[in-house]
C-alpha positions in Angstrom: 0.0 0.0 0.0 1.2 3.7 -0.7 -0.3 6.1 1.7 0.0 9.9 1.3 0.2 11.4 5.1 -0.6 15.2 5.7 0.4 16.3 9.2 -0.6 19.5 11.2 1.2 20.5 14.3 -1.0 22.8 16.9 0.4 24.9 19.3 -1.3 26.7 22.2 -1.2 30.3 22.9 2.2 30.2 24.4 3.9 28.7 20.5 4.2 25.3 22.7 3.2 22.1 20.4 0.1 20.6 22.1 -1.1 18.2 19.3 -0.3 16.4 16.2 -2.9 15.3 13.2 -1.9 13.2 10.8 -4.6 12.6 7.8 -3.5 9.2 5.6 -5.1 8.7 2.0 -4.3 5.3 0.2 -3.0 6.4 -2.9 -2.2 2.9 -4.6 -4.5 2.9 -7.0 -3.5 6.8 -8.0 0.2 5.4 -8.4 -0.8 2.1 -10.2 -3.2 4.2 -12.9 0.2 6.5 -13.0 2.7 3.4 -13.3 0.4 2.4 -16.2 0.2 5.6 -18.1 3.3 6.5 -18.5 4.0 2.6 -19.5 2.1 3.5 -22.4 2.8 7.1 -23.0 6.5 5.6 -23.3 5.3 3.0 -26.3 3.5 5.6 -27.9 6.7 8.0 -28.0 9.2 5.3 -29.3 6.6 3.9 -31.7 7.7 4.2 -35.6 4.3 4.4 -36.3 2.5 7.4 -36.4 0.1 7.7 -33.8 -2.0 10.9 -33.7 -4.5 12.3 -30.9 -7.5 14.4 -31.8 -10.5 15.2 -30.3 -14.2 15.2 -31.4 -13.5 18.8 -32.8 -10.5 17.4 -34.8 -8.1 19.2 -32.9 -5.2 17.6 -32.7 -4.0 16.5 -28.7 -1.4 14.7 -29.2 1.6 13.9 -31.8 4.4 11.3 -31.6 8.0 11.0 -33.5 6.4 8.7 -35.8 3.5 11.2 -37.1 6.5 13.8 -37.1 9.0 10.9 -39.6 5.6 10.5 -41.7 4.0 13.9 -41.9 6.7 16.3 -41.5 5.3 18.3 -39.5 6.8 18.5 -35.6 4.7 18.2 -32.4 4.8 21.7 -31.8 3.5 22.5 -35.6 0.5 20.4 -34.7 -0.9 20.5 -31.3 -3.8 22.6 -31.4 -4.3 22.6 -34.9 -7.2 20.7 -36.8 -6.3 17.4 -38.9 -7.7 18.8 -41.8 -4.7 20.2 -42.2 -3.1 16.8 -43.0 -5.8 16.0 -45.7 -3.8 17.0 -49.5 -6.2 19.6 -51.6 -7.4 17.4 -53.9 -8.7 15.4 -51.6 -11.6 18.2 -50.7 -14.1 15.4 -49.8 -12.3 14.0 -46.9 -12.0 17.5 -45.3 -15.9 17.4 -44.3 
């Protein structure tokens, strides 16, 4: 089990420590979600393959070394930008 502890040292009037509270939150399940996402953040990053993240708007989230090698264009280029800019103008029907 990991545990998180939070303590809080109370003094009296005088500045004299009188009491110590210690609050504990199991945080295992926090660190095992964490253990596991950046297990696959770190595939995703090494992948050849070019593996692009967009959202429902077709903004694009999220751009690996492999979309960079493929598209051309760098991370930086593309987050925040909308996918559409990826589709070639002649292509007009797949911008929809």
């Amino acid at each position: 089990m990991t545990v998180a502890s939070h303590w809080n040292l109370a003094r009296d009037d005088a500045g004299r420590p009188v009491a110590i509270t210690e609050i504990d939150h199991d945080i295992s399940e926090q660190k095992r979600g964490d253990a596991t996402r950046d297990y696959l953040a770190a595939i995703i990053e090494s992948s050849d393959d070019g593996i692009i993240g967009k959202g429902l708007d077709g903004i694009v989230r999220s751009w690996n070394k492999g979309a960079q090698a493929i598209f051309g264009y760098a991370a930086e280029d593309m987050l925040g930008r909308a996918i559409t800019v990826l589709i070639p103008p002649e292509r007009p029907e797949r911008r929809g």
